[in-house]
C-alpha positions as CSV (number, residue, x, y, z in Angstrom):
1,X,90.5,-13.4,-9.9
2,X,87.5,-11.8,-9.2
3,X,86.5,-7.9,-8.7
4,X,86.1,-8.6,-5.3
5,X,89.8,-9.8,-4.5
6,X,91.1,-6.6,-6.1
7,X,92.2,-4.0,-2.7
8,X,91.5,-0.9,-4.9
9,X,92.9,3.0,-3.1
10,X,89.0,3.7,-2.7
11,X,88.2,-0.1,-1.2
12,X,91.4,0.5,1.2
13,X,89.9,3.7,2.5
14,X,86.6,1.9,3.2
15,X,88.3,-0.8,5.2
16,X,90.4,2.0,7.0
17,X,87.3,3.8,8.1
18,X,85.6,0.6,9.4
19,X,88.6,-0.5,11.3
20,X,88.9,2.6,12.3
21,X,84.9,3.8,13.0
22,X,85.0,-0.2,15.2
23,X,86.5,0.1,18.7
24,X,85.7,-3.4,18.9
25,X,88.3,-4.7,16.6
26,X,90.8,-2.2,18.7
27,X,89.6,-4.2,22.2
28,X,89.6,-7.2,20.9
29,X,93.2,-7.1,19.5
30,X,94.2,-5.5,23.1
31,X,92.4,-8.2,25.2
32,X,94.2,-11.3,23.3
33,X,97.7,-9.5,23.9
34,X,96.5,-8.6,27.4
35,X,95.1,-12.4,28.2
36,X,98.8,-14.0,27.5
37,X,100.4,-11.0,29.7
38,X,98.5,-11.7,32.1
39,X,99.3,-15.6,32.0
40,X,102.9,-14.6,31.5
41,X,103.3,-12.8,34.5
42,X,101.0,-14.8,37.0
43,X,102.5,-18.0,35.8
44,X,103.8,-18.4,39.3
45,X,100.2,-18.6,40.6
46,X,99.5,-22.0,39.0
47,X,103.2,-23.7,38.8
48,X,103.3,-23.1,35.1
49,X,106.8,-22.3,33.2
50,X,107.5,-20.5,30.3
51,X,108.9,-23.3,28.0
52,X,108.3,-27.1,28.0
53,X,110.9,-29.5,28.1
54,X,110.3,-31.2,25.1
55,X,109.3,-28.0,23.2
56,X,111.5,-25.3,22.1
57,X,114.0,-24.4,24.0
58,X,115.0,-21.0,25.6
59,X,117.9,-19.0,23.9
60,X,120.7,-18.3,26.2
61,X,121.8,-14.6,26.1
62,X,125.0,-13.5,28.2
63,X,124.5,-10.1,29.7
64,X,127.3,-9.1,32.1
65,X,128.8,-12.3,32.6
66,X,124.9,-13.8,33.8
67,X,123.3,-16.0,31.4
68,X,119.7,-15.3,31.0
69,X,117.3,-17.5,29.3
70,X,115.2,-16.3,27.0
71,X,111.9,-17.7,26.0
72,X,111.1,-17.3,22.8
73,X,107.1,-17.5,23.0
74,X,107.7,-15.0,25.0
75,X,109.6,-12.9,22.9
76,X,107.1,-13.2,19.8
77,X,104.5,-12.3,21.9
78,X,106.4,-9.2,23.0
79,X,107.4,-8.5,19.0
80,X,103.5,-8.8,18.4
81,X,102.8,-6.3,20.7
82,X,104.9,-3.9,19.3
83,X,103.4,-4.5,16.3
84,X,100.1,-4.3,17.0
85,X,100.4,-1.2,18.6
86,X,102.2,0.4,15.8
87,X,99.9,-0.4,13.7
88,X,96.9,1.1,15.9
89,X,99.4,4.0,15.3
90,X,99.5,4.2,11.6
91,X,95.8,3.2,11.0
């Protein structure tokens, strides 16, 4: 292993205070989370759905009595979000 490799206290601090001295990084994380929200929601616009037949398929939640169907690229994408944001918190 070399010197390099080695995520010292002081080396962390340096990587927080780039992360955090780039706006960049922050708009680019945003935009790629934005980009599939957008697609998510305007799916309609372009006869897309969210799951393919032969992909993985939805998990069925009962609510109520009403089944929904959940997709679950959907769902990570969601859980991604959170945790992105999160961490724009902490850092």
């Amino acid at each position: 292993m070399t010197d390099a490799t080695i995520l010292t206290p002081s080396r962390l601090a340096a990587v927080r205070g780039h992360v955090r001295g780039n706006p960049l990084l922050l708009v680019g994380g945003i935009m790629a989370v934005a980009i599939v929200f957008i697609a998510l929601f305007a799916r309609k616009l372009y006869g897309a759905t969210l799951h393919d037949p032969n992909g993985v398929r939805p998990l069925p939640v009962h609510i109520g009595g009403k089944l929904f169907e959940v997709d679950m690229n959907a769902a990570l994408v969601i859980v991604g979000s959170v945790v992105l944001v999160v961490a724009v918190f902490i850092f």
